[in-house]
C-alpha positions as a LaTeX table, in Angstrom:
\begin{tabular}{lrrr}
\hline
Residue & $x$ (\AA) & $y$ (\AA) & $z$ (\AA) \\
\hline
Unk1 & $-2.08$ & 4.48 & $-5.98$ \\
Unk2 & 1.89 & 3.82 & $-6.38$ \\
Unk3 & 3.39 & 1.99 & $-7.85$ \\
Unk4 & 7.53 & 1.59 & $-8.53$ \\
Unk5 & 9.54 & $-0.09$ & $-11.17$ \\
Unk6 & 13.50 & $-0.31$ & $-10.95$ \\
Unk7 & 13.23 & 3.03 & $-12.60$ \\
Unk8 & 10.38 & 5.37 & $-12.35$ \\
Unk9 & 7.53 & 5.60 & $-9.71$ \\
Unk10 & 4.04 & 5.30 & $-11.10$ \\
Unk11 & 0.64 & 6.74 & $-9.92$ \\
Unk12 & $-2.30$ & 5.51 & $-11.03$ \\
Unk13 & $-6.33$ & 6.28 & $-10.90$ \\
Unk14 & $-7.05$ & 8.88 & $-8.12$ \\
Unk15 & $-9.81$ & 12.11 & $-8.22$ \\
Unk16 & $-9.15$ & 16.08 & $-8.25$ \\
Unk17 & $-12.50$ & 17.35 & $-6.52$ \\
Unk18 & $-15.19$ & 14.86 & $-7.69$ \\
Unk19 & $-13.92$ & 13.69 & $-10.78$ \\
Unk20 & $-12.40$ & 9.79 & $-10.82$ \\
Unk21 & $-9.27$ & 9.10 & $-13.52$ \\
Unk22 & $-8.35$ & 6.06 & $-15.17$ \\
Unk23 & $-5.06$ & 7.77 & $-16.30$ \\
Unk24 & $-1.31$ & 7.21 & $-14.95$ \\
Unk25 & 1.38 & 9.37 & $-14.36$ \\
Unk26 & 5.97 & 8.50 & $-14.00$ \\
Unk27 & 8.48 & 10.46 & $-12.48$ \\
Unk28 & 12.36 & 9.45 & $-12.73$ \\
Unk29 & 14.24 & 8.39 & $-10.28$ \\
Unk30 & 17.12 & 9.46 & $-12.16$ \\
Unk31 & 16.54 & 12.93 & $-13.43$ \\
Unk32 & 13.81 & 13.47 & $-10.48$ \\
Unk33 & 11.06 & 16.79 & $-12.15$ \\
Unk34 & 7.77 & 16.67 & $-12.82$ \\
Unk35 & 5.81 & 13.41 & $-13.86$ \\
Unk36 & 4.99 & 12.40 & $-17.27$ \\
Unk37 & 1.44 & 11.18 & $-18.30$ \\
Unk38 & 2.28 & 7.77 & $-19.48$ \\
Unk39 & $-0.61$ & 8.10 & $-22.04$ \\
Unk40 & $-2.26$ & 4.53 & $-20.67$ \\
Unk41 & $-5.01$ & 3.98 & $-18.74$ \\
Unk42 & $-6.79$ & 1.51 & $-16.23$ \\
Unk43 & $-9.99$ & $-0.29$ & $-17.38$ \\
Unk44 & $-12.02$ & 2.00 & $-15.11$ \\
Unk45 & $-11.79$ & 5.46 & $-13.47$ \\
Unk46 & $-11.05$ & 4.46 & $-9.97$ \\
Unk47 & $-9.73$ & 5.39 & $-6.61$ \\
Unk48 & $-8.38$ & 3.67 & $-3.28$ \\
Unk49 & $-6.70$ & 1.12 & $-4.79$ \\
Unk50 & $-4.05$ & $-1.56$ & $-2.71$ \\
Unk51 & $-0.83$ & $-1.84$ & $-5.05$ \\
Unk52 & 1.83 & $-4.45$ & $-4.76$ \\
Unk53 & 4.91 & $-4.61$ & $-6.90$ \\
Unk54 & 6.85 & $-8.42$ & $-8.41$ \\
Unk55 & 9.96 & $-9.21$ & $-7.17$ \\
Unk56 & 11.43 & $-8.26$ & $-10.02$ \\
Unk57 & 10.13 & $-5.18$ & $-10.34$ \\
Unk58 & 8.02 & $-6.02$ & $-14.03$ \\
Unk59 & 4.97 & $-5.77$ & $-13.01$ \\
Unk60 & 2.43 & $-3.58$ & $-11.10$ \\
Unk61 & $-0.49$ & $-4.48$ & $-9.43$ \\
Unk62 & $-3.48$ & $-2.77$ & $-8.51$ \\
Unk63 & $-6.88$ & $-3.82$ & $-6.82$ \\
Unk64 & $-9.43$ & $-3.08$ & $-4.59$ \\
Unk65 & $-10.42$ & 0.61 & $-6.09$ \\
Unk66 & $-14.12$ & 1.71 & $-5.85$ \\
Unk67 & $-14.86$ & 1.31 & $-9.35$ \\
Unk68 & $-14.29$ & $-2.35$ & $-9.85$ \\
Unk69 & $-13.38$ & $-3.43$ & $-6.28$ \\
Unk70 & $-12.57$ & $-6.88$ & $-6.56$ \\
Unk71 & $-10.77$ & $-7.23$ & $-10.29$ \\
Unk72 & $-6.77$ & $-7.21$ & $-10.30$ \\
Unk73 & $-4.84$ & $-4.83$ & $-12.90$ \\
Unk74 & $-1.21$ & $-5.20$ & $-13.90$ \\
Unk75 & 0.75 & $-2.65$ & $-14.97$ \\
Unk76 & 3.67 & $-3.39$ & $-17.37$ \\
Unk77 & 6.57 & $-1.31$ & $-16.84$ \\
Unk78 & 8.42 & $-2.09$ & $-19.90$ \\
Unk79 & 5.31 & $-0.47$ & $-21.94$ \\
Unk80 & 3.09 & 0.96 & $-19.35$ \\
Unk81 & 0.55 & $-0.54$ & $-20.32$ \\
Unk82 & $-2.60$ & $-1.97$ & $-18.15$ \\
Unk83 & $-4.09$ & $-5.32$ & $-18.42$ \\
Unk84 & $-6.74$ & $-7.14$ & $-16.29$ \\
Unk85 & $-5.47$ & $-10.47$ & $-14.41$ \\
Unk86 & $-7.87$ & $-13.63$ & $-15.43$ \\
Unk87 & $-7.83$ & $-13.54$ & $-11.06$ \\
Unk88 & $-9.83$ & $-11.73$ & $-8.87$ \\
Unk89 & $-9.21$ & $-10.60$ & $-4.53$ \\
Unk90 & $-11.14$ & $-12.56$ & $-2.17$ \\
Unk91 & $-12.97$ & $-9.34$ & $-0.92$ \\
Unk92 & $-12.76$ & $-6.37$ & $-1.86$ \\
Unk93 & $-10.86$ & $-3.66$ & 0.27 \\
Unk94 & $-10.28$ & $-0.27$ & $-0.86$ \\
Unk95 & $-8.15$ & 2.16 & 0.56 \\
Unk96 & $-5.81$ & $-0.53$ & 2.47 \\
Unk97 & $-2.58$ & $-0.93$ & 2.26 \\
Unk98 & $-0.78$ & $-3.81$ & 0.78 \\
Unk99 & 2.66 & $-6.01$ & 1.40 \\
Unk100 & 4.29 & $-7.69$ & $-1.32$ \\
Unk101 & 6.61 & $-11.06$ & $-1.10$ \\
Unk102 & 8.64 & $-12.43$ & $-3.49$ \\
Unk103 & 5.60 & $-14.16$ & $-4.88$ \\
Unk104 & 2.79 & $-12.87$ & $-3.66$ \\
Unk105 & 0.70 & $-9.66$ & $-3.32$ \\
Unk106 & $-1.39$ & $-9.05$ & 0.52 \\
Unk107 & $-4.32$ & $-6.74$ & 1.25 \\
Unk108 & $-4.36$ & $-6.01$ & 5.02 \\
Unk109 & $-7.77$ & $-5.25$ & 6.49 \\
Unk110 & $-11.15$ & $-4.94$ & 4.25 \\
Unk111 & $-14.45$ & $-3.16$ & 4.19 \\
Unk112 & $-16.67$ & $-4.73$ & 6.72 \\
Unk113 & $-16.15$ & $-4.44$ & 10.41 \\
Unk114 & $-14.20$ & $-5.93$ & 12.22 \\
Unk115 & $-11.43$ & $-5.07$ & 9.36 \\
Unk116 & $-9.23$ & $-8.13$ & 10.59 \\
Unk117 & $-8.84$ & $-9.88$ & 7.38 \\
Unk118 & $-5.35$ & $-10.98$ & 5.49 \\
Unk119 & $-5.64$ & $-11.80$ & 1.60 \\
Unk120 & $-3.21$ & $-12.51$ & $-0.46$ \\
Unk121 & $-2.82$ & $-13.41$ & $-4.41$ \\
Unk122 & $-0.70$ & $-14.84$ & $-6.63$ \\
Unk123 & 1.72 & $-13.51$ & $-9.03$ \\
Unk124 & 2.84 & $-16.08$ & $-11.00$ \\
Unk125 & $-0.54$ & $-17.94$ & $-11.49$ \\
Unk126 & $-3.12$ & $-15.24$ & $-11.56$ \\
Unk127 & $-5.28$ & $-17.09$ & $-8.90$ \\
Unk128 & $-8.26$ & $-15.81$ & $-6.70$ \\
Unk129 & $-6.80$ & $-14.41$ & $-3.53$ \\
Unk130 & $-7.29$ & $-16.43$ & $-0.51$ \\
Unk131 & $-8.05$ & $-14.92$ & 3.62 \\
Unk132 & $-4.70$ & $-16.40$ & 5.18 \\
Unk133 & $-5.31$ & $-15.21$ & 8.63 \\
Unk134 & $-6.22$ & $-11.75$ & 10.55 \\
Unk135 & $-4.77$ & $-8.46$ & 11.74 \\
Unk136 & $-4.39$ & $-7.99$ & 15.19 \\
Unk137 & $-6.12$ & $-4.50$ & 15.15 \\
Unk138 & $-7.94$ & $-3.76$ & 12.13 \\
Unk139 & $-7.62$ & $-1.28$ & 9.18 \\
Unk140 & $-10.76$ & 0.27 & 7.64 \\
Unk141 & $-9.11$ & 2.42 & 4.94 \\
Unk142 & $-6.41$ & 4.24 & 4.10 \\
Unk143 & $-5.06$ & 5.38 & 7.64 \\
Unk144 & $-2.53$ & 3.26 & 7.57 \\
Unk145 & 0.54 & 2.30 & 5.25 \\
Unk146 & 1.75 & $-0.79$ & 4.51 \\
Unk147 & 5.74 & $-1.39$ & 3.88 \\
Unk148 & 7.67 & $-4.75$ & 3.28 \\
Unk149 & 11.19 & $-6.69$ & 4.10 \\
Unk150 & 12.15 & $-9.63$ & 2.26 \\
Unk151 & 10.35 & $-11.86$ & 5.33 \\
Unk152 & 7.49 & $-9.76$ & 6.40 \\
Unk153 & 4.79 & $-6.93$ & 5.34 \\
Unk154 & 4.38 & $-4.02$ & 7.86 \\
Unk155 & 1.37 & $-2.29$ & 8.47 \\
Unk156 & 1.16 & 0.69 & 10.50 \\
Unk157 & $-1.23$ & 3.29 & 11.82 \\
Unk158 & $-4.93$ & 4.48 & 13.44 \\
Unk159 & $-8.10$ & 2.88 & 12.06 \\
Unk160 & $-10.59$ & 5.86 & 10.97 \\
Unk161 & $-12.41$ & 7.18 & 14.45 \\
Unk162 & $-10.28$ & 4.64 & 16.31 \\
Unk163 & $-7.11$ & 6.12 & 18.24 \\
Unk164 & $-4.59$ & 3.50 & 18.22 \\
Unk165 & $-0.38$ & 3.37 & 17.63 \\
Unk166 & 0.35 & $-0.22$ & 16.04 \\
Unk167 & 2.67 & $-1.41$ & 13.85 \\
Unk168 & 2.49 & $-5.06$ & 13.07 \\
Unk169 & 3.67 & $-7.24$ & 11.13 \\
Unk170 & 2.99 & $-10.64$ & 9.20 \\
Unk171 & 4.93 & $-13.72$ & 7.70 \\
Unk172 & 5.24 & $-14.21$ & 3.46 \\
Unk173 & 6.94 & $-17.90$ & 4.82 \\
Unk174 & 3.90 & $-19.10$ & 6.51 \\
Unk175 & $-0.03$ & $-17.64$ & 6.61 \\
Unk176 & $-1.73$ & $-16.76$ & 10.08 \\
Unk177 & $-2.22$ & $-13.72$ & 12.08 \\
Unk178 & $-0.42$ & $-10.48$ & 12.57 \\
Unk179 & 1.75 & $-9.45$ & 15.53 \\
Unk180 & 2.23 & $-6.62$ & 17.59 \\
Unk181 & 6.01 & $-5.32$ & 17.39 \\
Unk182 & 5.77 & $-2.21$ & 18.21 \\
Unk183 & 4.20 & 1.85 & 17.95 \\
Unk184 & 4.39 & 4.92 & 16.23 \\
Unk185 & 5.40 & 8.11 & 17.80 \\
Unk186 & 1.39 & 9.01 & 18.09 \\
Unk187 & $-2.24$ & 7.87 & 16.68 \\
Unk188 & $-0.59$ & 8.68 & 12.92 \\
Unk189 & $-3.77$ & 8.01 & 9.95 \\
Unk190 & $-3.84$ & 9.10 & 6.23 \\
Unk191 & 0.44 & 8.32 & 5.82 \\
Unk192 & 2.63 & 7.06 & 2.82 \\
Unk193 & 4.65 & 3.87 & 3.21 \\
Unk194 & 8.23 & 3.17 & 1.69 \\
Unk195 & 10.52 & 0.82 & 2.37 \\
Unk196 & 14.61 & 0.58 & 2.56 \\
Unk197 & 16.23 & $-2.79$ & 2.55 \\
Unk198 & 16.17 & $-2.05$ & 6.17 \\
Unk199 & 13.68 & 0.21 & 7.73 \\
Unk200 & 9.81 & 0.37 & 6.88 \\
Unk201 & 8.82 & 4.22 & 6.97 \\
Unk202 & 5.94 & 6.39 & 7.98 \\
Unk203 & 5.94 & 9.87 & 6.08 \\
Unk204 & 3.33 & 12.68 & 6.99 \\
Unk205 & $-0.15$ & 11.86 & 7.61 \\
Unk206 & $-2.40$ & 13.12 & 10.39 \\
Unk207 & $-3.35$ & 13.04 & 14.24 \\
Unk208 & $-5.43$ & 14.60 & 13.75 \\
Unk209 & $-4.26$ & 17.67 & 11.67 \\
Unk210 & $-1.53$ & 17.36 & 9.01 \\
Unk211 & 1.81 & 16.86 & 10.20 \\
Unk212 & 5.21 & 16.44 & 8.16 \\
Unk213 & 7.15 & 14.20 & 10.34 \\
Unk214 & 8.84 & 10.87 & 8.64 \\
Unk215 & 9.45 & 8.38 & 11.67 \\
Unk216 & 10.90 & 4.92 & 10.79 \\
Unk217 & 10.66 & 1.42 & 12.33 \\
Unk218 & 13.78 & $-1.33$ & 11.79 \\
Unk219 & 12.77 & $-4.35$ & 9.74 \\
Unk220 & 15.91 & $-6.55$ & 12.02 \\
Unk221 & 14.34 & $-6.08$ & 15.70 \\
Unk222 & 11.20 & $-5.08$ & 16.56 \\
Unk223 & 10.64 & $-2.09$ & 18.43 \\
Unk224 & 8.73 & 1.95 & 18.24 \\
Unk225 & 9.06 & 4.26 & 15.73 \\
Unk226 & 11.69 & 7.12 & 15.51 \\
Unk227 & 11.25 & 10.30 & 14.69 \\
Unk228 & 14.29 & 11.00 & 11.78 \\
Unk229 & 13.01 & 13.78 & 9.54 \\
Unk230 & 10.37 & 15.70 & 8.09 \\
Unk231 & 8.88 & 16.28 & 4.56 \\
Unk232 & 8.73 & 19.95 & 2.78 \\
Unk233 & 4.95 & 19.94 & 3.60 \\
Unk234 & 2.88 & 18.79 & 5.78 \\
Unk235 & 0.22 & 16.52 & 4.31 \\
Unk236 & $-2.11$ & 13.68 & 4.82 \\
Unk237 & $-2.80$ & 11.07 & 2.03 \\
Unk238 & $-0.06$ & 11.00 & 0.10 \\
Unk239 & 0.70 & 7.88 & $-2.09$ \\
\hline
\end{tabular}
């Protein structure tokens, strides 16, 4: 799982083979090298988690891993230190991606077919997340990546053993359903997410092999995908 302060990006939890880790690496945005163990770890050994970062970038937040699936961690950035919210997510969800507003963290898609549901949580209050409306094609895992404007969260990308192209997108101003805006270049699973203040990107992934093409989609007017680069190795599953 990543996670990004103003600062450093963060990943947290994951497995090498079959072992699970509760520990957390940084890397600099600055100076750039290798990561750092931060030396703190999450309350369990977990995987798949959906991360969303505060406005403000202070705070982390992870949920949905396979260890404790519905319990939300924060992640302090001025100590990196770990903490469980008093709140929990509505259902649990590992392995989808997540959108975050200015106040809120969202979990697109869940565990149980039909994979259609939107959650979201609260920052400020620590409240139970809430189902605020559905996906229009939904995400079973982590085949798809989740990115976010300052209106809307993106989610992009090919439900496992379903070929599909969508990217859609839903409002932080008002709950409901998901839209249809537009496709990727191809039936793209398994991809990382970022987001510009202006573009939502797609970066490696598979279709079905590995592939190491980053294609971006404009936050300002819906439309496809674009095919503007490619990463030093292709990959699926990155973070």
């Amino acid at each position: 799982t990543a996670n990004k302060s103003t600062t450093h990006a963060y990943t947290s939890g994951g497995s090498t083979g079959h072992t699970v880790t509760n520990t957390s690496d940084k890397v600099s945005f600055a100076s750039g090298g290798d990561s750092v163990a931060t030396g703190e770890t999450l309350a369990s050994a977990t995987r798949y988690q959906v991360e969303s970062n505060d406005i403000d970038n202070q705070i982390g937040y992870l949920t949905c891993g396979d260890a404790s699936a519905s319990a939300i961690e924060k992640l302090a950035f001025a100590s990196d230190a770990f903490s469980t919210s008093s709140a929990s997510v509505w259902n649990a969800a590992p392995a989808c991606p997540g959108n975050s507003s200015r106040t809120h963290g969202y979990i697109m898609g869940d565990s149980g077919s039909p994979y259609t549901h939107i959650q979201k949580y609260t920052f400020a209050s620590e409240s139970t997340g809430t189902e605020v409306g559905t996906m229009v094609t939904g995400c079973g895992g982590s085949n798809w990546s989740g990115t976010s404007s300052t209106e809307y969260g993106y989610s992009a990308g090919s439900t496992e053993g379903v070929t599909n192209d969508v990217i859609q997108k839903q409002s932080f101003s008002s709950d409901g359903a998901s839209t249809d805006v537009g496709d990727l270049l191809s039936s793209f699973g398994w991809a990382a997410g970022q987001s510009s203040t202006t573009y939502g990107y797609n970066s490696a992934g598979s279709f079905p092999s590995a592939h190491n093409v980053i294609q971006r989609y404009s936050f300002s007017s819906d439309g496809n995908s674009t095919d503007v680069g490619n990463v030093t190795v292709a990959r699926y599953g990155p973070c």
